[in-house]
C-alpha positions in Angstrom: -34.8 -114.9 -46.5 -32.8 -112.2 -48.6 -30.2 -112.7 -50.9 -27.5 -111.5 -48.6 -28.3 -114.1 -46.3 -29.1 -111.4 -43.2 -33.0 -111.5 -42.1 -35.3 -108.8 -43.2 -35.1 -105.1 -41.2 -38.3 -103.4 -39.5 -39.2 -100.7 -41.7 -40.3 -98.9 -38.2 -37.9 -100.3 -36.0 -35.1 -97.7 -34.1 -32.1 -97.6 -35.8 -30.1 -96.8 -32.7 -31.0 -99.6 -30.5 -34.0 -100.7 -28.4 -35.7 -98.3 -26.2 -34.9 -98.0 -22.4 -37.3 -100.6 -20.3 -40.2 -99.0 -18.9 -39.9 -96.0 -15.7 -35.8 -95.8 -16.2 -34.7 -91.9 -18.5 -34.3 -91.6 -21.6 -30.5 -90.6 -22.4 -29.9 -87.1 -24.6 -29.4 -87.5 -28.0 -25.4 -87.6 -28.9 -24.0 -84.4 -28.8 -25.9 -83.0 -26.2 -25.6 -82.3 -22.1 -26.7 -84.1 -19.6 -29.5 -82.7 -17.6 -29.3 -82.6 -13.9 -31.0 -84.8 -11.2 -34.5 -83.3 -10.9 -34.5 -80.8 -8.2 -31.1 -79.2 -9.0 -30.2 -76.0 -10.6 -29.3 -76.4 -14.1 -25.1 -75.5 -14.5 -24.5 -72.4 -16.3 -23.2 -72.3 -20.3 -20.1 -73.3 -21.3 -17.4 -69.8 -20.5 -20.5 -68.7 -18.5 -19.2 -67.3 -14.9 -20.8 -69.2 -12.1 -23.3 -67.1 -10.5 -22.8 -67.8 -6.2 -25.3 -69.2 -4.2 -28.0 -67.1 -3.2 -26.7 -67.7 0.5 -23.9 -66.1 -0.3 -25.0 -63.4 -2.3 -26.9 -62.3 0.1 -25.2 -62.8 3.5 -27.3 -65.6 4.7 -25.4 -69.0 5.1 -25.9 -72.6 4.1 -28.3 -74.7 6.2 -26.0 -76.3 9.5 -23.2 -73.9 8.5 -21.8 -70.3 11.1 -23.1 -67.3 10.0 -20.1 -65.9 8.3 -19.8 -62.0 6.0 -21.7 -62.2 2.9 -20.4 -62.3 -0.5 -17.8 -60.3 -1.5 -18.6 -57.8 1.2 -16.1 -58.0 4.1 -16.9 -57.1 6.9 -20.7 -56.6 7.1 -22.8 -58.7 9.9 -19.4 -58.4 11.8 -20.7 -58.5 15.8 -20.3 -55.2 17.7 -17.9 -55.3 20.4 -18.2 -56.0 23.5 -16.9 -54.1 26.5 -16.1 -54.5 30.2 -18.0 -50.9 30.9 -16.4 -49.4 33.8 -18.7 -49.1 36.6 -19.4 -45.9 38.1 -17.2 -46.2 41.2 -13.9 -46.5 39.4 -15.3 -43.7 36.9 -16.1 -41.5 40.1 -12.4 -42.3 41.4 -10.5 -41.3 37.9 -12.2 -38.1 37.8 -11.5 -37.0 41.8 -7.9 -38.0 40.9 -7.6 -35.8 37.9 -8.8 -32.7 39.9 -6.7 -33.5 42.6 -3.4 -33.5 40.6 -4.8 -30.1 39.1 -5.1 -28.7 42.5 -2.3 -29.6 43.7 -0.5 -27.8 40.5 -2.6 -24.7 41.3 -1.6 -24.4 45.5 1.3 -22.5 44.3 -0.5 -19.8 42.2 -3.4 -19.7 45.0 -0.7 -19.0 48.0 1.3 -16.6 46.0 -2.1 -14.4 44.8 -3.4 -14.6 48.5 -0.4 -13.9 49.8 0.4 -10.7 47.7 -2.9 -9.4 48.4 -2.3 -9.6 52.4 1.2 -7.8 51.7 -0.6 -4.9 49.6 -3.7 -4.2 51.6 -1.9 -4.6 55.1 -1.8 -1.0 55.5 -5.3 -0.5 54.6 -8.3 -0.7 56.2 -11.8 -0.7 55.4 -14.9 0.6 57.4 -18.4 1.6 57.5 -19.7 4.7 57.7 -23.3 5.6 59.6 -25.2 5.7 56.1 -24.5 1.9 55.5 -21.7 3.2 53.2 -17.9 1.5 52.9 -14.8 3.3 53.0 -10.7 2.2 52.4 -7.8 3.9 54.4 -4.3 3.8 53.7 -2.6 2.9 50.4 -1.3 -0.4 48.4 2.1 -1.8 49.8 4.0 -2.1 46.1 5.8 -4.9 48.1 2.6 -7.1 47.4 2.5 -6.3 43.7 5.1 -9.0 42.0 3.3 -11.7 44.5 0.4 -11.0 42.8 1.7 -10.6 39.1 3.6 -14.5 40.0 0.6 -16.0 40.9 -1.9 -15.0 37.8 0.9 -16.3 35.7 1.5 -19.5 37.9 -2.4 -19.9 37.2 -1.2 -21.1 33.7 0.3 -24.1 35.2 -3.3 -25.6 35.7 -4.5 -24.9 32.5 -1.5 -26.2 31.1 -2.1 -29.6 33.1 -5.6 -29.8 32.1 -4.9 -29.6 28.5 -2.1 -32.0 28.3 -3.9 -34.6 30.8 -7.3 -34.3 29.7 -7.2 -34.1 26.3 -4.2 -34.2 24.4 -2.7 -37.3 27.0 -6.4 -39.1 27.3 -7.1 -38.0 24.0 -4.4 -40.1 22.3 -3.8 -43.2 24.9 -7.6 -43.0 26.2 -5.7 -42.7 29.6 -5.6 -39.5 31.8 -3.7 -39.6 35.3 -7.1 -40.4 37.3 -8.3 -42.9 34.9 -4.4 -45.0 34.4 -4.4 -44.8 37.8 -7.8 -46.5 38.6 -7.2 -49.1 35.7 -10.0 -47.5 33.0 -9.5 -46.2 29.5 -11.9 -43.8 27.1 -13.0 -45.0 23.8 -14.8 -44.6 21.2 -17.8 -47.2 21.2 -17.5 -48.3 17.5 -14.1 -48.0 16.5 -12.2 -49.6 20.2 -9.8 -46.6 19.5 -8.5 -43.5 21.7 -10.9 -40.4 20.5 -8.3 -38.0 19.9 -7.6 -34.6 21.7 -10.2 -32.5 19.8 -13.4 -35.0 20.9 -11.8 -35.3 24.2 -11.9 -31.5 24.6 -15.2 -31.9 23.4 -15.7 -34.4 25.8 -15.2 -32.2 28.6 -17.3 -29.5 27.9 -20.2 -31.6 26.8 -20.2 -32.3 30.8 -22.1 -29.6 31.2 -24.8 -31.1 30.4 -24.3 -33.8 33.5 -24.5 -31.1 35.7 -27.5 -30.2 34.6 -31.1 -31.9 36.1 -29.3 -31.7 39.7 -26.4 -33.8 38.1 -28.1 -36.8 37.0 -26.2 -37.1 33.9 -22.8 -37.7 36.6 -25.3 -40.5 38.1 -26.4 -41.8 35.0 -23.4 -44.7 34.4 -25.0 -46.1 38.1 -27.6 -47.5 36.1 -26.8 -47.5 32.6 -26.3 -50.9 30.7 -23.2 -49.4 29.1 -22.4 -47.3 32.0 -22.4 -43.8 29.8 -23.1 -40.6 31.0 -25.0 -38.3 28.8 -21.4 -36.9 27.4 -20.9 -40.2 26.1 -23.7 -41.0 24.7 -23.6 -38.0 22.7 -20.2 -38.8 21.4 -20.7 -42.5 21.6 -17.6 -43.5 23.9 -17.9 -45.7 26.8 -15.2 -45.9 29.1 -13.9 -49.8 30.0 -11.6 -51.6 32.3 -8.0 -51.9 31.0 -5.4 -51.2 33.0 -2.8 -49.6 31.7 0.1 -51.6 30.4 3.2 -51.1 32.4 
């Protein structure tokens, strides 16, 4: 026994305390972090910004979770829209209304032209000599003349029509006449939007090619998935049921 009365000290013993019993871990030294369960990353320094998952820094959700837009990206993986594609029948009937209302605009100009021609020329006549050749008698009736000047200016009117209807009216609502009439609207594939009057004139003219091949591009939409002809699958526009709002 020492002099102080306490028992003697292990020269080898720990000062701070007995060791954990056997298969249980062995805490950090004071000061110093805990480490994490065994499996899990380790968490990042102290003012260190957390870095994001590696699901969502690269698009690809958490196990059982939607797949959702990746990290600080909006918008990407967004589903494409989906259409009710007009089918070809409602298509067909838009565009015969559209040429009807132009016709109809162009009856005037057609009467007046054929009429001032039958006013000028009704004192001439025309005839065949024995050598196969063709002759004209008589002289132009002036009386026909305005007739005729009235209706290759009332041939404007059409034109006019088609430019407002087809592409500056369908251009900017995605409805002409024919095609509000029928209940179907043009639009541009990706964006959902009208295509504006420049791509709608562009549009039209990019028919031409429908008309080609015995017009198998008009036909095409009859057994398309998206119901396009070749015009709009250049472009990428697909025309879709939605009747117009009243």
């Amino acid at each position: 026994m020492s002099e102080s009365g306490s028992p003697p000290q292990d020269p080898n013993a720990n000062p701070y305390g007995p060791p954990p019993p056997s298969g249980q871990p062995t805490p950090p030294p004071y000061g110093q972090p805990t480490p994490p369960p065994y499996g899990q990353p380790a968490p990042p320094p102290a003012g260190q910004p957390t870095v994001p998952p590696y699901s969502q820094t690269y698009g690809q959700a958490p196990y059982g979770q939607p797949y959702g837009q990746p990290y600080g990206q909006p918008g990407y993986g967004a589903p494409a829209p989906v259409y009710d594609y007009a089918h070809w029948g409602k298509r067909a009937g838009g565009y015969l209304l559209d040429g009807l209302f132009t016709m109809l605009i162009a009856i005037p100009a057609y009467g007046l032209l054929f009429g001032g021609i039958a006013v000028g020329t009704k004192d001439m006549e025309t005839y065949t000599d024995p050598a196969g050749v063709s002759h004209t008698t008589g002289e132009w009736d002036n009386a026909g003349t305005p007739l005729v000047i009235l209706g290759a200016v009332l041939f404007l009117l059409p034109l006019a029509f088609f430019i407002w209807n087809t592409c500056v009216r369908q251009g900017r609502t995605g409805y002409s006449l024919g095609k509000g009439i029928v209940g179907i609207r043009l639009l541009g594939e990706s964006s959902g939007q009208p295509i504006g009057g420049g791509m709608s004139f562009v549009r039209y003219l990019l028919h031409m090619l429908d008309s080609l091949a015995c017009y198998l591009g008009w036909l095409w939409p009859l057994w398309d998935t998206k119901r396009q002809t070749f015009a709009d699958k250049i472009l990428s526009t697909v025309v879709v049921n939605q009747p117009k709002a009243k």
